[in-house]
KEKE-3310 file (N, C-alpha, C; in steps of 0.2 Angstrom, whole numbers, plus 5000, padded with zeros to 4 digits):
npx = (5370:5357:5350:5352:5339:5332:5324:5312:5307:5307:5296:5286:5286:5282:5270:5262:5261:5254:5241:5240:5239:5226:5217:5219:5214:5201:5195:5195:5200:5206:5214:5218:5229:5247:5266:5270:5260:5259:5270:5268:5258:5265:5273:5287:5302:5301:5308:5307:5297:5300:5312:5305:5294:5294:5284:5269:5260:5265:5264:5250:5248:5256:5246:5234:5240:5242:5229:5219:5227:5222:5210:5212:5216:5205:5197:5203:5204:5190:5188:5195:5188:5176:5173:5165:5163:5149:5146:5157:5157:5146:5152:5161:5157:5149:5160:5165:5157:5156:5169:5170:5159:5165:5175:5175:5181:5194:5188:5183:5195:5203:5196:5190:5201:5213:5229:5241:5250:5251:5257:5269:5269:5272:5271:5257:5249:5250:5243:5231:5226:5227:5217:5206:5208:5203:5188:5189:5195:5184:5174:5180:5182:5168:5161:5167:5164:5149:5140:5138:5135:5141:5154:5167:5174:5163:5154:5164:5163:5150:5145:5153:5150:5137:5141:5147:5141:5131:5137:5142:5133:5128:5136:5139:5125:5113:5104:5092:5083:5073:5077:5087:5105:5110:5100:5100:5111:5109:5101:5104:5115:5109:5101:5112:5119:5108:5106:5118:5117:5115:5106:5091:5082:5087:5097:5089:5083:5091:5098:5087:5087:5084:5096)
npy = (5026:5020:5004:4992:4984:4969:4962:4957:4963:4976:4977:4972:4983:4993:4989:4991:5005:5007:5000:5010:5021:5018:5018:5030:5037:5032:5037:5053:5055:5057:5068:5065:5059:5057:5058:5063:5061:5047:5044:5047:5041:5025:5027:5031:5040:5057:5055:5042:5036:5041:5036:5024:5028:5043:5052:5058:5054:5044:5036:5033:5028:5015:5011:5007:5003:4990:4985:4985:4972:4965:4962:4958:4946:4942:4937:4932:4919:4916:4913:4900:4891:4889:4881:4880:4885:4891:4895:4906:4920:4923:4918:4927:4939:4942:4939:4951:4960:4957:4957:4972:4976:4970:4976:4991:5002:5001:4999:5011:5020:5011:5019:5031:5039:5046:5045:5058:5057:5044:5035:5036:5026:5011:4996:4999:5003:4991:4980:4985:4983:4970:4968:4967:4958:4944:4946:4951:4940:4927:4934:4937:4925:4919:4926:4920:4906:4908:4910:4922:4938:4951:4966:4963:4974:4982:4974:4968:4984:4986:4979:4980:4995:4992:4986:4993:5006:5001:4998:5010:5018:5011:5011:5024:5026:5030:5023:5018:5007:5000:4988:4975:4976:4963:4958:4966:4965:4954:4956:4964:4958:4945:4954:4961:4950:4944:4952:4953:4940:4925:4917:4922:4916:4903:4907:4916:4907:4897:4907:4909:4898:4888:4889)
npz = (5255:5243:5246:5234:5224:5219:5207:5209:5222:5218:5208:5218:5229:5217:5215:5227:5226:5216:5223:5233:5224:5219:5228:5233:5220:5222:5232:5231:5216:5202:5203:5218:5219:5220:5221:5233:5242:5244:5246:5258:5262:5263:5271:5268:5264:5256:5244:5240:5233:5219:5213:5209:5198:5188:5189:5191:5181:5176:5184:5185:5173:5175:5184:5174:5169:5174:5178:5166:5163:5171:5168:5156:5160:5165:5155:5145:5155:5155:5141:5141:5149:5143:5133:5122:5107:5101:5113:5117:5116:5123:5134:5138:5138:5150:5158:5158:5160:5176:5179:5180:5188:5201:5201:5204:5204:5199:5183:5184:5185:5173:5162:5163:5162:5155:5146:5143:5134:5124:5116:5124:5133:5130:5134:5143:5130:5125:5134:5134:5120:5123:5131:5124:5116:5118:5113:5101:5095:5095:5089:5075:5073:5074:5063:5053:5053:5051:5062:5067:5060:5050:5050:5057:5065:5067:5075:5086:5091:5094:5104:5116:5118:5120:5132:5140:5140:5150:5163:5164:5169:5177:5187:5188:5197:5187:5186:5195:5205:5200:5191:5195:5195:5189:5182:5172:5165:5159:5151:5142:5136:5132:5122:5113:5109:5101:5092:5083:5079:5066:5069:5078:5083:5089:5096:5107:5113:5118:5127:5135:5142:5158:5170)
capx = (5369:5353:5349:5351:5334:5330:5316:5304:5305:5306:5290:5282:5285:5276:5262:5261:5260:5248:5235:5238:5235:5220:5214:5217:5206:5194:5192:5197:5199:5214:5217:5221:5234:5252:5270:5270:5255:5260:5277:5266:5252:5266:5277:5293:5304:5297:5310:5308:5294:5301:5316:5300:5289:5296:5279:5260:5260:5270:5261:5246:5250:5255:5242:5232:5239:5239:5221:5220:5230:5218:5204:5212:5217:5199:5193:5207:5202:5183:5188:5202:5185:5172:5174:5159:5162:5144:5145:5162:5155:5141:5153:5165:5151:5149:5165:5168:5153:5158:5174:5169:5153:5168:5181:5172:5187:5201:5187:5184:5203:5204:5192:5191:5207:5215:5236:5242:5256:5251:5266:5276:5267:5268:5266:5250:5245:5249:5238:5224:5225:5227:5212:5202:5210:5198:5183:5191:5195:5180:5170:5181:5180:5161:5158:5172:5160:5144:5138:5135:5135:5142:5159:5170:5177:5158:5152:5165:5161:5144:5146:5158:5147:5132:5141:5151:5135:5126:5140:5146:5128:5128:5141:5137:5120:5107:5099:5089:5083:5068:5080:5095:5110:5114:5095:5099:5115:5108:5093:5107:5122:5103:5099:5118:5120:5102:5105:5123:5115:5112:5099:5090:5078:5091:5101:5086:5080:5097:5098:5083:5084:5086:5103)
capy = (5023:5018:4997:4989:4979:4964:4966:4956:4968:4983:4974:4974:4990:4997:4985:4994:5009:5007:4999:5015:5025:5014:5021:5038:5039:5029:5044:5061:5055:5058:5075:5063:5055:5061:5055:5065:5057:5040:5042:5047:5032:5021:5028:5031:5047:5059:5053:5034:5037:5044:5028:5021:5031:5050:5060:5055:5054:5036:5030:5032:5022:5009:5008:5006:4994:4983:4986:4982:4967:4960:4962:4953:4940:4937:4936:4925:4914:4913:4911:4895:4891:4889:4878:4877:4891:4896:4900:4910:4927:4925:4920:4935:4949:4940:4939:4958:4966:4954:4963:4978:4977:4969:4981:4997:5008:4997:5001:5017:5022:5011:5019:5037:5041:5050:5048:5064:5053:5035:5031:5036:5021:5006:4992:5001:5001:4983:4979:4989:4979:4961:4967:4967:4953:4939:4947:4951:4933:4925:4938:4935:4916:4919:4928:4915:4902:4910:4911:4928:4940:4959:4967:4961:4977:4984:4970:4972:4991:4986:4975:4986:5001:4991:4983:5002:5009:4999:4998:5016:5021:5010:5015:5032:5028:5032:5017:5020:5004:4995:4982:4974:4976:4958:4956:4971:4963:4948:4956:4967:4953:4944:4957:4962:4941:4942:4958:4948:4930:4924:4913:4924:4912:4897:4913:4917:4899:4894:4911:4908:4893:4891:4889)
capz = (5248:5246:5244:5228:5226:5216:5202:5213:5226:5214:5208:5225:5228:5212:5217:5231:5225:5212:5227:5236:5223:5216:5234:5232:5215:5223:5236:5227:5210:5199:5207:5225:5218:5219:5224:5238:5245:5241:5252:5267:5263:5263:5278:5268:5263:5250:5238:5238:5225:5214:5214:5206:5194:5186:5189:5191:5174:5176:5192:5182:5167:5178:5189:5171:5164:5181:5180:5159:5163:5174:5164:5151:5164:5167:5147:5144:5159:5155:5134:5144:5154:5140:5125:5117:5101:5102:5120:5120:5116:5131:5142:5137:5139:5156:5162:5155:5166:5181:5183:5182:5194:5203:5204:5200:5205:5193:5179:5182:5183:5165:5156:5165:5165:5147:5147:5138:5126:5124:5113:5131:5136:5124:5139:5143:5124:5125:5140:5132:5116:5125:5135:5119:5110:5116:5109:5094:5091:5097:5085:5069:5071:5073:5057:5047:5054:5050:5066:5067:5052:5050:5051:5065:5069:5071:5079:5094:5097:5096:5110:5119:5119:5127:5140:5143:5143:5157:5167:5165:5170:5185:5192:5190:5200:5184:5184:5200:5210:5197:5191:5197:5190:5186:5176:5166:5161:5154:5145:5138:5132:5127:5116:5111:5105:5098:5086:5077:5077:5060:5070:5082:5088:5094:5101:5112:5116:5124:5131:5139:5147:5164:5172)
cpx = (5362:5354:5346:5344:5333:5326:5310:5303:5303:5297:5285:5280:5280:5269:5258:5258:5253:5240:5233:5235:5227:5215:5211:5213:5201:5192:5191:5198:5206:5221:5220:5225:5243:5259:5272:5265:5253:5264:5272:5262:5257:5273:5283:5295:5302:5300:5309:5303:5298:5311:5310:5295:5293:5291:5272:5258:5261:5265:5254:5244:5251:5249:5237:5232:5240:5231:5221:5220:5227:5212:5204:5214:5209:5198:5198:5206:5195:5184:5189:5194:5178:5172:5173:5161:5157:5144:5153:5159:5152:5146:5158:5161:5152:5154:5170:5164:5154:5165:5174:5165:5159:5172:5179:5178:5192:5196:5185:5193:5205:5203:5190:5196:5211:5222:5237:5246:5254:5256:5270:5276:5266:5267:5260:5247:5245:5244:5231:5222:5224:5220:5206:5204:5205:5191:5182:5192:5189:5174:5171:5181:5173:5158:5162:5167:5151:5138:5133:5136:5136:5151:5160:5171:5168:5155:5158:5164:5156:5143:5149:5155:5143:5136:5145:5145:5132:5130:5142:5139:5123:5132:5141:5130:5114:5104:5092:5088:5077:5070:5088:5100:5110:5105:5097:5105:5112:5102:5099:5112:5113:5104:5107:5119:5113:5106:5113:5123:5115:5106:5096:5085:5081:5095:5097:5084:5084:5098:5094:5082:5086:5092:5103)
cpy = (5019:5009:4996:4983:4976:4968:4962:4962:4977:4981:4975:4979:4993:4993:4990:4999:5011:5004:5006:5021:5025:5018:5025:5040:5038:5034:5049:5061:5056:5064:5074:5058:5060:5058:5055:5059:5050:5037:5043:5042:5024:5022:5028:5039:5049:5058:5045:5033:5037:5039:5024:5023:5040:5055:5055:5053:5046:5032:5031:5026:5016:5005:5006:5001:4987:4983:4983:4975:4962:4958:4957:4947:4936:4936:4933:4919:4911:4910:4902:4890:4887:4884:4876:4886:4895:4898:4906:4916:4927:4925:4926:4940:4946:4942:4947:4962:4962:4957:4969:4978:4975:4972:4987:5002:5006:4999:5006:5021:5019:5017:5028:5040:5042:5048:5053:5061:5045:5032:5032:5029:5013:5001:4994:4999:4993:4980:4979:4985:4970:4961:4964:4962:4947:4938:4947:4944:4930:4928:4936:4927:4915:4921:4923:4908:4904:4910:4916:4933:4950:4960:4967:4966:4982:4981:4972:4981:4989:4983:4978:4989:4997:4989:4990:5005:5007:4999:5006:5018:5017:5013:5023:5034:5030:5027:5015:5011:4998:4990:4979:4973:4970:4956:4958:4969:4956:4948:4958:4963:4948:4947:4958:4955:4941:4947:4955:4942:4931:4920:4915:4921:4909:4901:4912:4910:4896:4900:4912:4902:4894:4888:4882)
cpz = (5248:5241:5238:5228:5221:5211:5205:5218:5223:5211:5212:5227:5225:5212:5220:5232:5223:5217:5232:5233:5220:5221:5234:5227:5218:5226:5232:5221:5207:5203:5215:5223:5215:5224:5231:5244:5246:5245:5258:5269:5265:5268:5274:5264:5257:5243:5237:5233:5219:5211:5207:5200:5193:5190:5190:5184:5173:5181:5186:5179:5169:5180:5181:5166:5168:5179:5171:5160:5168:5172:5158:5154:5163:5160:5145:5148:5157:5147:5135:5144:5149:5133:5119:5114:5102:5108:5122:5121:5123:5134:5143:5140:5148:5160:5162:5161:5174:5185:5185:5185:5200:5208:5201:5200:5199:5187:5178:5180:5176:5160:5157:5163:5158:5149:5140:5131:5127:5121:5118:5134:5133:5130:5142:5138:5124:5129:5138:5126:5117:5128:5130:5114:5110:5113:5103:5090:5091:5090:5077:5067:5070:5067:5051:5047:5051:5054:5068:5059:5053:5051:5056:5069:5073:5075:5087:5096:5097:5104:5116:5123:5123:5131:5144:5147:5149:5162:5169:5168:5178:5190:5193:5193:5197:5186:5190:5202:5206:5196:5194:5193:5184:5182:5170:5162:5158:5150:5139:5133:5130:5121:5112:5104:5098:5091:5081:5076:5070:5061:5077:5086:5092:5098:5108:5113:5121:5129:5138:5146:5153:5167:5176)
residu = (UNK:UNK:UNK:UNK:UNK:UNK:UNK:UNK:UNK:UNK:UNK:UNK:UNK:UNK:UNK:UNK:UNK:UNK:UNK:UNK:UNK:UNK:UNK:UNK:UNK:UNK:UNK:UNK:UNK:UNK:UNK:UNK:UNK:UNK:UNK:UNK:UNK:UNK:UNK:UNK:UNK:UNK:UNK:UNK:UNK:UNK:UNK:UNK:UNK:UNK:UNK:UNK:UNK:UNK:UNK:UNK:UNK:UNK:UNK:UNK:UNK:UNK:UNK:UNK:UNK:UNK:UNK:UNK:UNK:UNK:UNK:UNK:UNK:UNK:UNK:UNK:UNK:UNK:UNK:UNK:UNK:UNK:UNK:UNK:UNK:UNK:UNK:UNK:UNK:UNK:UNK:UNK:UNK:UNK:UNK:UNK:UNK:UNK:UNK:UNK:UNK:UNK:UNK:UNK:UNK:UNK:UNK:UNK:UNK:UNK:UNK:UNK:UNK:UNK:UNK:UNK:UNK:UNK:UNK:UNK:UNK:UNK:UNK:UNK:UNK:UNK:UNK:UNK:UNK:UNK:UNK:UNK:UNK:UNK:UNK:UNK:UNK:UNK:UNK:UNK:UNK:UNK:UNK:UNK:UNK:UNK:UNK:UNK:UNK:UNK:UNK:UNK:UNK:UNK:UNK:UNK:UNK:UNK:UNK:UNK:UNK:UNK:UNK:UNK:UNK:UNK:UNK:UNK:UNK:UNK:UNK:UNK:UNK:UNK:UNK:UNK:UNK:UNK:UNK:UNK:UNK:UNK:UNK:UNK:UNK:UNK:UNK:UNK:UNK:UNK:UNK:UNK:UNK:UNK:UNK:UNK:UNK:UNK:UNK:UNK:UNK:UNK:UNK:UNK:UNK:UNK:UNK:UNK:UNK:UNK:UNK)
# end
């Protein structure tokens, strides 16, 4: 019969798992990931997986909303970290391209990685939504205040998309070798802050100073 285990340990386990297969993406990509492959990485029999997770399908979604949920860990850490209103957004964008230059594997497998039913998954959708909630706050307090000016919900894709784009375009190796990452991020969360200021000078002036 096999041992009844706690939910710490049942916990640990799926930790486990999800670091093994974080692995496996990171080599071979989604197509190197599989229960089978997971019992042999972790030296146990071909059924103990599956005690854990139904299909890939599941170990996925897991592993994606561990990785979400860390991303909102940091963006609630830095919002915690920050107190001045006018600096929350910067240090948001900040602490958003930080993890990913970070953990390029945990944001590839977020934001690469499609599940076929996302209703199958609502603690995934959950994760995915928290990951995104402290911008959203931070943006509609901004615009209630008159800080910045434009639609909230355009304003965070605007934001979004640039900090996606630099980072998806790093990590895919376009950006060749002229500037360094971490300049190109802070012309770009510059520019991002400058384009919804309502006062784009005192924007750039504090953005400019030196640290």
């Amino acid at each position: 019969m096999p041992k009844v285990l706690s939910p710490d340990e049942i916990q640990c386990f799926r930790n486990r798992m999800c670091d093994h297969a974080l692995a496996s993406f990171a080599k071979l990509g989604v197509e190197g990931i599989s229960l089978r492959s997971l019992a042999a990485d972790l030296s146990c029999s071909r059924t103990t997986p599956y005690r854990y997770f139904k299909n890939k399908a599941d170990i996925l979604a897991a592993l994606r909303q561990r990785e979400f949920s860390r991303i909102a860990g940091a963006l609630e850490g830095a919002l915690i970290a920050e107190p001045d209103a006018n600096k929350q957004l910067e240090a948001l964008c900040h602490a958003y391209f930080r993890f990913a230059i970070e953990h390029p594997d945990s944001y590839r497998v977020m934001y690469n990685v499609a599940q076929p039913d996302p209703a199958q998954y609502t603690e995934l959708e959950t994760e995915i939504s928290r990951s995104a909630e402290p911008i959203r706050h931070v943006v509609n307090a901004a615009v209630k205040a008159g800080s910045i000016e434009g639609d909230p919900v355009d304003i965070c894709y605007v934001i979004w998309a640039g900090l996606h784009g630099l980072i998806s375009l790093h990590l895919s190796h376009l950006l060749g070798d002229k500037r360094e990452i971490e300049t190109l991020a802070v012309a770009m969360i510059r520019s991002l802050l400058r384009a919804v200021s309502t006062e784009p000078s005192a924007v750039s002036q504090r953005l400019n100073k030196p640290a």
